[in-house]
C-alpha positions in Angstrom: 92.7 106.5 87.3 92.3 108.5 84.1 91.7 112.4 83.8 89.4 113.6 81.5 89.7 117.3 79.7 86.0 118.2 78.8 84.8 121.4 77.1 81.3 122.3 77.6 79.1 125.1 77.0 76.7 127.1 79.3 74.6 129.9 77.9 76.9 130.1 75.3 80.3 130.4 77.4 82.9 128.0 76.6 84.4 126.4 80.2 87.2 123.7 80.5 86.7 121.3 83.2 88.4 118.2 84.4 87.3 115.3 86.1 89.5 112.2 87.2 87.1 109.2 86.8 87.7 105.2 86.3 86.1 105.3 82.5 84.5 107.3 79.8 81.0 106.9 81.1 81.1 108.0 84.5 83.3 110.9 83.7 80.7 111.8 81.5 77.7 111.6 84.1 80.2 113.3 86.5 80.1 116.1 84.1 76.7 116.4 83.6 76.1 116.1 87.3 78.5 119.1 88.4 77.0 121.4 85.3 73.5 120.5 85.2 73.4 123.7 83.1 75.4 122.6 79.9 74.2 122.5 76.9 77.7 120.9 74.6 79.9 118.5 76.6 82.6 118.1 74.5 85.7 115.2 75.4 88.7 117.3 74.2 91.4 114.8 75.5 92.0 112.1 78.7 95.2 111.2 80.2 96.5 108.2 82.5 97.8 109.6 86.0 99.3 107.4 88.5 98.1 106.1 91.4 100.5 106.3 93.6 
């Protein structure tokens, strides 16, 4: 599992979020799902977690 560091923008507030997904893609639609609102979704950084 990878974790995902996004930045995106809603009505011009800047908000961190994080999202543990399997790739790039469906972290992304998870994102846009969960803030329907954004306007930038930014991918600031991802990291591999265990899965243990």
């Amino acid at each position: 599992m990878i974790r995902y560091h996004y930045s995106i923008t809603v009505q011009g507030v800047r908000v961190r979020v994080n999202v543990n997904a399997r790739n790039q893609q469906s972290a992304y639609g998870k994102v846009k799902r969960q803030n329907p609102m954004a306007e930038k979704i930014h991918l600031v950084r991802s990291e591999k977690i265990s899965d243990d």
